[in-house]
N, CA, C, O and CB atoms as a CASP TS submission, in Angstrom:
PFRMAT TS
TARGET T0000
AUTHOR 0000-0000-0000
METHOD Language model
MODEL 1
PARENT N/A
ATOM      1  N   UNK     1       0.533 -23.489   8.067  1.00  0.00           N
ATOM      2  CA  UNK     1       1.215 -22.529   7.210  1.00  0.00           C
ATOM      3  C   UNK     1       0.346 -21.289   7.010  1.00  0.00           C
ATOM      4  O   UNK     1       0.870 -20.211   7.291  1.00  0.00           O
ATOM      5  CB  UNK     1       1.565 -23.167   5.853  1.00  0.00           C
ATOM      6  N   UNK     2      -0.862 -21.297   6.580  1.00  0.00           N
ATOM      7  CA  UNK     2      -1.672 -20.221   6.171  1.00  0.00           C
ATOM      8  C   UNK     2      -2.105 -19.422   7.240  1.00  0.00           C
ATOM      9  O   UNK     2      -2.108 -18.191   7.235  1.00  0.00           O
ATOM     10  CB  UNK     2      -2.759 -20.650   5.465  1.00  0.00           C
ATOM     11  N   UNK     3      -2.600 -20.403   8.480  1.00  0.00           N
ATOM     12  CA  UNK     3      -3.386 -19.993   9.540  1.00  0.00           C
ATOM     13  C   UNK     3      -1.770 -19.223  10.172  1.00  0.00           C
ATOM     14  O   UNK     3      -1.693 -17.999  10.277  1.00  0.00           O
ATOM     15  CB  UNK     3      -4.383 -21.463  10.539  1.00  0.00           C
ATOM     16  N   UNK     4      -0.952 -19.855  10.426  1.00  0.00           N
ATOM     17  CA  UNK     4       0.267 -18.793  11.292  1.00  0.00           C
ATOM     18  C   UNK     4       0.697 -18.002  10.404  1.00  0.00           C
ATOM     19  O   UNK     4       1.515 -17.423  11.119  1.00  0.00           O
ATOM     20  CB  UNK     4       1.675 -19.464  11.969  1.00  0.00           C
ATOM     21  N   UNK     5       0.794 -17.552   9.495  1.00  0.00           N
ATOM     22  CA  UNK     5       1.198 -16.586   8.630  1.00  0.00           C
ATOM     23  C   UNK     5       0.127 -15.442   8.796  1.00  0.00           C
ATOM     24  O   UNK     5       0.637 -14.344   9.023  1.00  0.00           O
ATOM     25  CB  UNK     5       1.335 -17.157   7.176  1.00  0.00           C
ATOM     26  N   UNK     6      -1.948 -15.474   8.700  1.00  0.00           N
ATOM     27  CA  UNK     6      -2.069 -14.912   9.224  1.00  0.00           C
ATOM     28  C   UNK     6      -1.860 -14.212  10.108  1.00  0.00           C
ATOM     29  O   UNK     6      -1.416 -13.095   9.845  1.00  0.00           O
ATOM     30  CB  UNK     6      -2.327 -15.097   9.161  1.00  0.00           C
ATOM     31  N   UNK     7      -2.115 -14.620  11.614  1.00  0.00           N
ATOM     32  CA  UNK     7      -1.793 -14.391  12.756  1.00  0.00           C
ATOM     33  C   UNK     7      -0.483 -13.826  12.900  1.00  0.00           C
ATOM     34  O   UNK     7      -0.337 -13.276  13.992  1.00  0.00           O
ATOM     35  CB  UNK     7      -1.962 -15.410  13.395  1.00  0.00           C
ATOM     36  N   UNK     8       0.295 -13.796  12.311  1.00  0.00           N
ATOM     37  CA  UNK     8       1.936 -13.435  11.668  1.00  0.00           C
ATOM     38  C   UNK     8       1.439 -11.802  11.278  1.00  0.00           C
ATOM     39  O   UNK     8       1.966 -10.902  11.932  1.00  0.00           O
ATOM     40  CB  UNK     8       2.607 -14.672   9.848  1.00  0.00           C
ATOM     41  N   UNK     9       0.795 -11.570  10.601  1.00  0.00           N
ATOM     42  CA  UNK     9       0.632 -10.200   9.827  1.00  0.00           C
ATOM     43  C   UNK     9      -0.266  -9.816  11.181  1.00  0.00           C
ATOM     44  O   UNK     9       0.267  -9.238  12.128  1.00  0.00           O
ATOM     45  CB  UNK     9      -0.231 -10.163   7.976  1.00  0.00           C
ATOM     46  N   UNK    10      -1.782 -10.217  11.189  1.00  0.00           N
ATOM     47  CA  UNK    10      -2.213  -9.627  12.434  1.00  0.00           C
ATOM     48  C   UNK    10      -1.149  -8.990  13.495  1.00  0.00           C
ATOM     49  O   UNK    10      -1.372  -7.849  13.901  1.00  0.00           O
ATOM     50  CB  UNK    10      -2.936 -10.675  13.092  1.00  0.00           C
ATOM     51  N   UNK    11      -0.322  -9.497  13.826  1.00  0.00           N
ATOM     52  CA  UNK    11       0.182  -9.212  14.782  1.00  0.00           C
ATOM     53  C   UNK    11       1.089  -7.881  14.516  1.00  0.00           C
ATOM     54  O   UNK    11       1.125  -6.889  15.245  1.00  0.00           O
ATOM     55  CB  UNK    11       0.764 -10.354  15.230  1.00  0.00           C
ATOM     56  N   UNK    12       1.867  -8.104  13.212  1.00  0.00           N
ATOM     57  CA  UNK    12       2.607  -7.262  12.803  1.00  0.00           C
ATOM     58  C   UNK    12       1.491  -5.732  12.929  1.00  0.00           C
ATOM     59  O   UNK    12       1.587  -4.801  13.728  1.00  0.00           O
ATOM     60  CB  UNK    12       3.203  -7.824  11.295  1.00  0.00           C
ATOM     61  N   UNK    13       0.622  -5.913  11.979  1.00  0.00           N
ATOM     62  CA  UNK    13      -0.268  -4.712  11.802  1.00  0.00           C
ATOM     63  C   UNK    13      -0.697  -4.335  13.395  1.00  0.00           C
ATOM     64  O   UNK    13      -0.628  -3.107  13.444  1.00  0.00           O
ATOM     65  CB  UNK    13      -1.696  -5.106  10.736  1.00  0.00           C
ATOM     66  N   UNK    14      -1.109  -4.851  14.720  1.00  0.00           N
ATOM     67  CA  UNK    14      -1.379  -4.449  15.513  1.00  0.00           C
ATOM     68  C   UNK    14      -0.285  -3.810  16.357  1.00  0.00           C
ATOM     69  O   UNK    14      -0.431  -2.966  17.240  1.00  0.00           O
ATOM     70  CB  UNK    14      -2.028  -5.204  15.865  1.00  0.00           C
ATOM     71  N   UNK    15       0.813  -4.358  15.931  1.00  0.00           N
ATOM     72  CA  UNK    15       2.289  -3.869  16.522  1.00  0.00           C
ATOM     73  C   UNK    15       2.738  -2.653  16.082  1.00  0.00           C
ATOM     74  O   UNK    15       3.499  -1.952  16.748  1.00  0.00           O
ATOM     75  CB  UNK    15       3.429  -4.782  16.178  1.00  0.00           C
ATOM     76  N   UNK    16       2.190  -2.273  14.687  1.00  0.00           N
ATOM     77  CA  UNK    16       2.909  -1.408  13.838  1.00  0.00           C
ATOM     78  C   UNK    16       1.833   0.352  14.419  1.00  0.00           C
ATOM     79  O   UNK    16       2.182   1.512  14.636  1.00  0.00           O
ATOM     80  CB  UNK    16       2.735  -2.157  11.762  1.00  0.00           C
ATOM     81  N   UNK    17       0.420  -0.424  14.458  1.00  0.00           N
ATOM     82  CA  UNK    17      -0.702   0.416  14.710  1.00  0.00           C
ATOM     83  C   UNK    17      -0.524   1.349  16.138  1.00  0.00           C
ATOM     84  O   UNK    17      -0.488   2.575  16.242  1.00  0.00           O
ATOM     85  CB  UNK    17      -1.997  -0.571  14.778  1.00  0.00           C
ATOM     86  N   UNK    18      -0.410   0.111  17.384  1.00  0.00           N
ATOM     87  CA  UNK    18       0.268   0.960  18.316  1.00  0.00           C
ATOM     88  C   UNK    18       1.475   1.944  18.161  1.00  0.00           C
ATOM     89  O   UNK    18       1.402   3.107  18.557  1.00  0.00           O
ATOM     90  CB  UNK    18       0.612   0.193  19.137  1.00  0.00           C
ATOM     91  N   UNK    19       2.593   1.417  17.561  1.00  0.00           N
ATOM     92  CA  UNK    19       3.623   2.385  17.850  1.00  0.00           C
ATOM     93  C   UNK    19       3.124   3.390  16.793  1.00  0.00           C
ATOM     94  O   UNK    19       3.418   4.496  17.248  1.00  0.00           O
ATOM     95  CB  UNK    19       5.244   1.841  17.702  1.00  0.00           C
ATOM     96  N   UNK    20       2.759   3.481  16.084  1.00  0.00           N
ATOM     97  CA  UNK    20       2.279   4.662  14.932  1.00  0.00           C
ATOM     98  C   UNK    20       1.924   5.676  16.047  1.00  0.00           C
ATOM     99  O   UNK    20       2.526   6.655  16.489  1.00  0.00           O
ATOM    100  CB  UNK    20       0.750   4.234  13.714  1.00  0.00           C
ATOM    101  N   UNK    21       0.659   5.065  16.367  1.00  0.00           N
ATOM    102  CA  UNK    21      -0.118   6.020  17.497  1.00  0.00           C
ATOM    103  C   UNK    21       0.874   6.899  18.327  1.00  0.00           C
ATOM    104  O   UNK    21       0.990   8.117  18.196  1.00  0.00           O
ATOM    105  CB  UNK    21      -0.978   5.058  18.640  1.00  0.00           C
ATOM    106  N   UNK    22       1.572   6.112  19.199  1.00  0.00           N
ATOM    107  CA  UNK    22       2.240   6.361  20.176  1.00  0.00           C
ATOM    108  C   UNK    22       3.843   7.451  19.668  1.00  0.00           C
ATOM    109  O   UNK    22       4.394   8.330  20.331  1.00  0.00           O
ATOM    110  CB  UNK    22       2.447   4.803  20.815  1.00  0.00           C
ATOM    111  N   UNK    23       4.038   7.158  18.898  1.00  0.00           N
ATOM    112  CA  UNK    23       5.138   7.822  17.712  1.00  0.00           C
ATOM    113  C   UNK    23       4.316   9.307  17.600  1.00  0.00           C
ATOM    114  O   UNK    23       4.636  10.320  18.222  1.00  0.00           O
ATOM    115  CB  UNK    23       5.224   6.757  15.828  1.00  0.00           C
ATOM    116  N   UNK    24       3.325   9.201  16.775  1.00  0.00           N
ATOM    117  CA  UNK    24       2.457   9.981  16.716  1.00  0.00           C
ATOM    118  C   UNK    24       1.983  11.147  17.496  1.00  0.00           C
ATOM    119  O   UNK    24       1.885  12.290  17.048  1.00  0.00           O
ATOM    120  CB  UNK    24       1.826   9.384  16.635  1.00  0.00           C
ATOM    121  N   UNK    25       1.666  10.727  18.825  1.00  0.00           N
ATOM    122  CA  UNK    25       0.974  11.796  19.874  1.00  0.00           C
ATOM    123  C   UNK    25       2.459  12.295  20.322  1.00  0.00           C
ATOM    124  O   UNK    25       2.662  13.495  20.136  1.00  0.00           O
ATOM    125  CB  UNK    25      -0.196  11.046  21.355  1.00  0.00           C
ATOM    126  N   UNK    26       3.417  11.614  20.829  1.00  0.00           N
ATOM    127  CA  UNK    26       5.007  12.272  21.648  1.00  0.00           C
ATOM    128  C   UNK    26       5.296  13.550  19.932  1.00  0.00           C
ATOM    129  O   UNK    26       6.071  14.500  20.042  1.00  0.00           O
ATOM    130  CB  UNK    26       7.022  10.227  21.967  1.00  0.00           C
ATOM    131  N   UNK    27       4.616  13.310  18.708  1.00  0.00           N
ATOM    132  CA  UNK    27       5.169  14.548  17.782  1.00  0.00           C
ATOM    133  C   UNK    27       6.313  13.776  17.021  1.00  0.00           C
ATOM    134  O   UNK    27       7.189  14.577  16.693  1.00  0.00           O
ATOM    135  CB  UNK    27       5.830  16.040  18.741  1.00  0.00           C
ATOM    136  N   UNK    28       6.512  12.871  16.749  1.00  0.00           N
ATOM    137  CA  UNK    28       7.311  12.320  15.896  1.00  0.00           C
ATOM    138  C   UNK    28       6.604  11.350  14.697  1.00  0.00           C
ATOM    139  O   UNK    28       6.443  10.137  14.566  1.00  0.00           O
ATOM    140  CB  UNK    28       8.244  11.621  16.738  1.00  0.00           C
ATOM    141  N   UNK    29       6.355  12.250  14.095  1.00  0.00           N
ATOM    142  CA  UNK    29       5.444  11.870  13.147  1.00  0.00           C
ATOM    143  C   UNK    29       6.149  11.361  11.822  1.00  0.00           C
ATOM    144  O   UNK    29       5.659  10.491  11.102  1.00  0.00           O
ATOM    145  CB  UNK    29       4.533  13.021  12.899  1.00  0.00           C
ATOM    146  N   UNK    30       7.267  11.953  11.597  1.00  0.00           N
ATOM    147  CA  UNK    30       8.344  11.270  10.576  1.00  0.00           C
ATOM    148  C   UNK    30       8.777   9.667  10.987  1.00  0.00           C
ATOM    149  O   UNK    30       9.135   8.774  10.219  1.00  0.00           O
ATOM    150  CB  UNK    30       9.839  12.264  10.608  1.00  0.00           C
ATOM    151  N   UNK    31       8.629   9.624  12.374  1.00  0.00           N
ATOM    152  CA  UNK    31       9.062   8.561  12.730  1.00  0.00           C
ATOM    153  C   UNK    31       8.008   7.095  12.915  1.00  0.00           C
ATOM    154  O   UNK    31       8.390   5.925  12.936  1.00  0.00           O
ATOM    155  CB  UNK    31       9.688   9.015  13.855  1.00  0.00           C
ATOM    156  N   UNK    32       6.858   7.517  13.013  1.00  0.00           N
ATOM    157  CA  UNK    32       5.715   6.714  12.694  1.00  0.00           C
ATOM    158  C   UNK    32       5.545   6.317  11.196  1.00  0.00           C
ATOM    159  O   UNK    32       5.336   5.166  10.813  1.00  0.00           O
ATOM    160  CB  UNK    32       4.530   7.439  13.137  1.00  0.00           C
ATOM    161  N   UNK    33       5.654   7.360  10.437  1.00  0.00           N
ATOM    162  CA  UNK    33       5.758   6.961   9.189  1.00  0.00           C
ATOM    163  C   UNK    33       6.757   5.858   8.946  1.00  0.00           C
ATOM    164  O   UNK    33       6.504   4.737   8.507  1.00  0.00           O
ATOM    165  CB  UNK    33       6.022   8.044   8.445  1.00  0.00           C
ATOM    166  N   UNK    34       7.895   6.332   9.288  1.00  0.00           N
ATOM    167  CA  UNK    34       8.721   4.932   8.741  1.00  0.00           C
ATOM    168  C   UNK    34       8.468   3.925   9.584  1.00  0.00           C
ATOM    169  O   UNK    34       9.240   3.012   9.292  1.00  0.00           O
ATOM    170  CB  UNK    34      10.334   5.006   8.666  1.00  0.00           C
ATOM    171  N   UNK    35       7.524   3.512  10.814  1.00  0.00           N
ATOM    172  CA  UNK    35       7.558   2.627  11.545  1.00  0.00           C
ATOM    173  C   UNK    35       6.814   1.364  10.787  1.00  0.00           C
ATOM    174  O   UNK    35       7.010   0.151  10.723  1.00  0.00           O
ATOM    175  CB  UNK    35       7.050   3.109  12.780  1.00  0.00           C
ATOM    176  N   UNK    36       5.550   2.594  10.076  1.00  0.00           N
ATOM    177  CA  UNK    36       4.285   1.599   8.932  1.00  0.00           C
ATOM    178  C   UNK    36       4.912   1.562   7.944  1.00  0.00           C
ATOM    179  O   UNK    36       4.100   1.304   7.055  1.00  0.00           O
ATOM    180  CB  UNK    36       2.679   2.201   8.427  1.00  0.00           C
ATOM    181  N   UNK    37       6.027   1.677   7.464  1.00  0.00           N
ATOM    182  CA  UNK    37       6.448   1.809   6.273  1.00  0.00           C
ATOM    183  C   UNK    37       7.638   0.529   6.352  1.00  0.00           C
ATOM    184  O   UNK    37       8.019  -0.193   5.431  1.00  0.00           O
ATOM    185  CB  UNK    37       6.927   3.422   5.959  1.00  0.00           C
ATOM    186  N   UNK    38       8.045   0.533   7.718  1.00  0.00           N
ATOM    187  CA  UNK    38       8.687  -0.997   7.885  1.00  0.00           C
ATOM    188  C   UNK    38       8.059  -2.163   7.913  1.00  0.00           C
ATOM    189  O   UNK    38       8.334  -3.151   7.233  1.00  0.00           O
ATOM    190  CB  UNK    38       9.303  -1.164   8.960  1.00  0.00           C
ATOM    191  N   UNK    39       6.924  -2.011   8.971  1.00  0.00           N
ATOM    192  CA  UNK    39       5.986  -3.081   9.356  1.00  0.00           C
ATOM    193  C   UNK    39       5.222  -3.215   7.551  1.00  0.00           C
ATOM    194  O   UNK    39       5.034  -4.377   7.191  1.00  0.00           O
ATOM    195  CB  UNK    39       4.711  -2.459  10.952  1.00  0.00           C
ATOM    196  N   UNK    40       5.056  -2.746   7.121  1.00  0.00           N
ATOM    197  CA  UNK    40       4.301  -2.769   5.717  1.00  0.00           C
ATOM    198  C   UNK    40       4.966  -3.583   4.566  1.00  0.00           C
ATOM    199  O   UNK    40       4.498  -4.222   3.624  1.00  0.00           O
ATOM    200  CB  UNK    40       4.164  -1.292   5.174  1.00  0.00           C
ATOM    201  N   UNK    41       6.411  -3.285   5.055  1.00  0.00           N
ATOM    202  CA  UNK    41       7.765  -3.854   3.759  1.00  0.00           C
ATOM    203  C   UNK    41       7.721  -5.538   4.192  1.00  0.00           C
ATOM    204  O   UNK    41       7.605  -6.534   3.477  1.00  0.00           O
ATOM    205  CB  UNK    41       9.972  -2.959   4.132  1.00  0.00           C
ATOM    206  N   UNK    42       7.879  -5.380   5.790  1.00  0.00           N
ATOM    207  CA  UNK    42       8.239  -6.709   6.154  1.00  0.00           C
ATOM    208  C   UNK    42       6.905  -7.921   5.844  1.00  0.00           C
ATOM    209  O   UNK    42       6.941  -9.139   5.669  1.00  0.00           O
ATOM    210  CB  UNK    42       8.666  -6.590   7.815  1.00  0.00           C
ATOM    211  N   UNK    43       5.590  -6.759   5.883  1.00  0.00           N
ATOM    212  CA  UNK    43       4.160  -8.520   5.541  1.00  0.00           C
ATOM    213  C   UNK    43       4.681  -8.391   3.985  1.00  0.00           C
ATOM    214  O   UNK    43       5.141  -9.478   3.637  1.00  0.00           O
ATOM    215  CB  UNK    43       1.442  -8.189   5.760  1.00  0.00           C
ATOM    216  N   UNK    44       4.761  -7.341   2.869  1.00  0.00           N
ATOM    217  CA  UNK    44       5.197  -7.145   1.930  1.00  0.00           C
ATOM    218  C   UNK    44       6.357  -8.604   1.550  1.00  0.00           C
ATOM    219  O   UNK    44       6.171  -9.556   0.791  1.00  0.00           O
ATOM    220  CB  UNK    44       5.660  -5.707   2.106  1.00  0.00           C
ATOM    221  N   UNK    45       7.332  -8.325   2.271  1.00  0.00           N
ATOM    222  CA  UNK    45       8.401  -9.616   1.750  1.00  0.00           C
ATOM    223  C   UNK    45       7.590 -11.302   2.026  1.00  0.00           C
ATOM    224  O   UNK    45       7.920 -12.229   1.286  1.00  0.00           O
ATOM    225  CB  UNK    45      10.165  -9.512   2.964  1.00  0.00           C
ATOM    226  N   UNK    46       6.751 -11.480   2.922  1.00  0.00           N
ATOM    227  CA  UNK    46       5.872 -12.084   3.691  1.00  0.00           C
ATOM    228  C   UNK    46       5.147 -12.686   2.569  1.00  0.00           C
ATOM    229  O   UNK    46       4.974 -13.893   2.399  1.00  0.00           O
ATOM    230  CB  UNK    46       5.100 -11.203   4.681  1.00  0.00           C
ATOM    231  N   UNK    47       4.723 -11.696   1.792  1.00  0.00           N
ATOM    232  CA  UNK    47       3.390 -12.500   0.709  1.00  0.00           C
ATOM    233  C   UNK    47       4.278 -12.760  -0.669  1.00  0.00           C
ATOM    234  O   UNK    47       4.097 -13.804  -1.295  1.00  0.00           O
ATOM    235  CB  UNK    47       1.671 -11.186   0.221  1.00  0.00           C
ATOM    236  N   UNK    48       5.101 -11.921  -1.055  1.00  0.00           N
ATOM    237  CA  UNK    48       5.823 -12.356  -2.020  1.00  0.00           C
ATOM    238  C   UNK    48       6.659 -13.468  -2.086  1.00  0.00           C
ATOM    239  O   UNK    48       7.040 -13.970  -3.143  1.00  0.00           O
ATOM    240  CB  UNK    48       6.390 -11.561  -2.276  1.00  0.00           C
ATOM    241  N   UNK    49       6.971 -13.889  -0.886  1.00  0.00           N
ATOM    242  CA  UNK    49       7.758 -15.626  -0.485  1.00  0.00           C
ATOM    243  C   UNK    49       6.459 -16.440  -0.947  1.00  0.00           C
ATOM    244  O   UNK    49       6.396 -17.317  -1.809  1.00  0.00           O
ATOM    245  CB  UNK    49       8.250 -16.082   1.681  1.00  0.00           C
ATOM    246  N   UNK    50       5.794 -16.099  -0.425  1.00  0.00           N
ATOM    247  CA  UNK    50       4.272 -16.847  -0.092  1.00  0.00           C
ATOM    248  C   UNK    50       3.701 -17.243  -1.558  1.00  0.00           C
ATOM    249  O   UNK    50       3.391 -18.365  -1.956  1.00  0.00           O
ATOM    250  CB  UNK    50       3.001 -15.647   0.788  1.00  0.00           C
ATOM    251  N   UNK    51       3.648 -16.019  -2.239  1.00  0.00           N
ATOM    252  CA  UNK    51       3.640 -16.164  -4.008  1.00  0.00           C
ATOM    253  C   UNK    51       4.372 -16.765  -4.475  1.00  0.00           C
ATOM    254  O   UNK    51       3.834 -17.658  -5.131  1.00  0.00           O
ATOM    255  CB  UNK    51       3.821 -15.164  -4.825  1.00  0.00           C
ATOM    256  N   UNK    52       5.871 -16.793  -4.530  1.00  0.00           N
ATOM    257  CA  UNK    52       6.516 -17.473  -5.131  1.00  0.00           C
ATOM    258  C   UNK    52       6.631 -18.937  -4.918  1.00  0.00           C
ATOM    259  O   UNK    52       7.266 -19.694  -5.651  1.00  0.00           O
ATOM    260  CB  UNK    52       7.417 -16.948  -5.084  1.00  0.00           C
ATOM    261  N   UNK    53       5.966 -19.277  -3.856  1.00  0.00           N
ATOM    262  CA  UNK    53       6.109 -20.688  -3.341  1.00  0.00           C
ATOM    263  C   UNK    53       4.496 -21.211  -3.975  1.00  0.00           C
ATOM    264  O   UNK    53       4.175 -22.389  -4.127  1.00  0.00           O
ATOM    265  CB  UNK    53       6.384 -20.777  -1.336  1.00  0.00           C
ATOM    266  N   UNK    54       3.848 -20.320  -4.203  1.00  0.00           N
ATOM    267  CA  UNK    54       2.658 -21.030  -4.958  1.00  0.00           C
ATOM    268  C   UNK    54       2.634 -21.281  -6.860  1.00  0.00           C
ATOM    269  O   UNK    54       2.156 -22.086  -7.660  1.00  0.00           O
ATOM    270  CB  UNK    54       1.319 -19.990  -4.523  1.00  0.00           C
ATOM    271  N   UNK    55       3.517 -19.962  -6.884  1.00  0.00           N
ATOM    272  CA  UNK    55       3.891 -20.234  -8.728  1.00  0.00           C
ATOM    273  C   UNK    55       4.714 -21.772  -8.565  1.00  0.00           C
ATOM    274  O   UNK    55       4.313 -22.719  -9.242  1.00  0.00           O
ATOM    275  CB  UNK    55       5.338 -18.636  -9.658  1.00  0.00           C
ATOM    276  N   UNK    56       5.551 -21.893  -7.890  1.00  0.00           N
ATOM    277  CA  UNK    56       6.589 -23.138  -7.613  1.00  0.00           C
ATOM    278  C   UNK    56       5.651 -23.968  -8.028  1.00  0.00           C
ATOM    279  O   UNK    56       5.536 -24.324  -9.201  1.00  0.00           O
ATOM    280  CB  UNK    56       7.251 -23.497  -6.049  1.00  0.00           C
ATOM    281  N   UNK    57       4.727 -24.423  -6.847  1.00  0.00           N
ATOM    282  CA  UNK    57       3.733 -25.458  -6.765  1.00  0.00           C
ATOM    283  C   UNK    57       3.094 -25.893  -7.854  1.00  0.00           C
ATOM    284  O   UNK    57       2.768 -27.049  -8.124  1.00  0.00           O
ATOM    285  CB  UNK    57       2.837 -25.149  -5.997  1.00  0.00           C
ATOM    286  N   UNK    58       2.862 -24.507  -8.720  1.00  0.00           N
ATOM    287  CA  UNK    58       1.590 -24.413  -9.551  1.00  0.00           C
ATOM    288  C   UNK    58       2.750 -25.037 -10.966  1.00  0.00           C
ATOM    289  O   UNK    58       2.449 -26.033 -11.623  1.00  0.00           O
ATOM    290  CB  UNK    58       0.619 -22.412  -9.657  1.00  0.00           C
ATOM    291  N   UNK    59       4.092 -24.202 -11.225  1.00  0.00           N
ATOM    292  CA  UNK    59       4.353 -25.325 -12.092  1.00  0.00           C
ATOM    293  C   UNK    59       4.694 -27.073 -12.228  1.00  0.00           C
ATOM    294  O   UNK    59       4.703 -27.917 -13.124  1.00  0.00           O
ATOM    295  CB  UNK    59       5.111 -24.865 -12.470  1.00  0.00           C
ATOM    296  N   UNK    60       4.966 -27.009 -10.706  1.00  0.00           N
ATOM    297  CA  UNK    60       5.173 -28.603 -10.033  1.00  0.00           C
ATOM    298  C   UNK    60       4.318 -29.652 -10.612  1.00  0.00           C
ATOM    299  O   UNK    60       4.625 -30.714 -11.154  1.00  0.00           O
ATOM    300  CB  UNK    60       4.804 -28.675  -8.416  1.00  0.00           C
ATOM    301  N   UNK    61       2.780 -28.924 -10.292  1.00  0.00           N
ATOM    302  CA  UNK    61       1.715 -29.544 -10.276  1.00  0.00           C
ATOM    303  C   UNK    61       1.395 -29.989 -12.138  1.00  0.00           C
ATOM    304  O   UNK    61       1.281 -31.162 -12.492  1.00  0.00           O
ATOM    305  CB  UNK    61       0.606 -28.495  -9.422  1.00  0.00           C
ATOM    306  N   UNK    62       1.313 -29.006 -12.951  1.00  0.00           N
ATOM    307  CA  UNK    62       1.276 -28.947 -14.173  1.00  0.00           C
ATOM    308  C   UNK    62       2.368 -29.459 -15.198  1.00  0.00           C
ATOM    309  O   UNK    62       2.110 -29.786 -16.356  1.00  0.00           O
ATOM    310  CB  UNK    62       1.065 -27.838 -14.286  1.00  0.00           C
ATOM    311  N   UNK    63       3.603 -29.482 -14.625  1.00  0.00           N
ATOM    312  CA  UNK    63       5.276 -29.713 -14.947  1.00  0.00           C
ATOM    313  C   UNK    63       5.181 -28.722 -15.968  1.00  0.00           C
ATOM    314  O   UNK    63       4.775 -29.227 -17.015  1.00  0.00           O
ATOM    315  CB  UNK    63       5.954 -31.395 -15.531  1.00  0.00           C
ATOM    316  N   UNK    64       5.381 -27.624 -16.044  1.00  0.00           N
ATOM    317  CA  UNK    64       5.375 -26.810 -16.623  1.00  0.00           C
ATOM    318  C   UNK    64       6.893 -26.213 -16.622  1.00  0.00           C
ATOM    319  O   UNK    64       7.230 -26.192 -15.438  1.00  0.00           O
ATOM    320  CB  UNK    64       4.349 -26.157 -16.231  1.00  0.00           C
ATOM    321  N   UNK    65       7.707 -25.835 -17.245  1.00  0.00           N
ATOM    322  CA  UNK    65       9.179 -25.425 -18.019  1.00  0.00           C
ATOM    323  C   UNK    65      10.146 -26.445 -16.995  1.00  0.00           C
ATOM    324  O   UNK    65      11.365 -26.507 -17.159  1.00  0.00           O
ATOM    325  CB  UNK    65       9.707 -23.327 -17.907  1.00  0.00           C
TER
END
């Protein structure tokens, strides 16, 4: 779970990094922006699942409400 979720974002960020670049030099620079601004939303939804599945746990564990 932890270890592929890394490797999950790595990948994203190296995916996002190239096309930035490449967005970038052709002069479409509006368009790089939203490229990191997708790749950014999507690890974004990524860790907040990830959080919420540890508050879960954490009241599981405690039996808390």
């Amino acid at each position: 779970m932890g270890l592929d979720l890394l490797f999950k974002i790595a990948g994203v960020g190296i995916l996002v990094s190239v096309f930035h670049t490449a967005l970038k030099q052709a002069g479409k620079e509006d368009m790089a922006h939203l490229c990191t601004l997708a790749g950014f939303t999507l690890v974004l939804l990524w860790v907040v699942e990830l959080l919420g599945r540890l508050f879960h746990t954490v009241q599981d564990v405690f039996k808390l409400l």
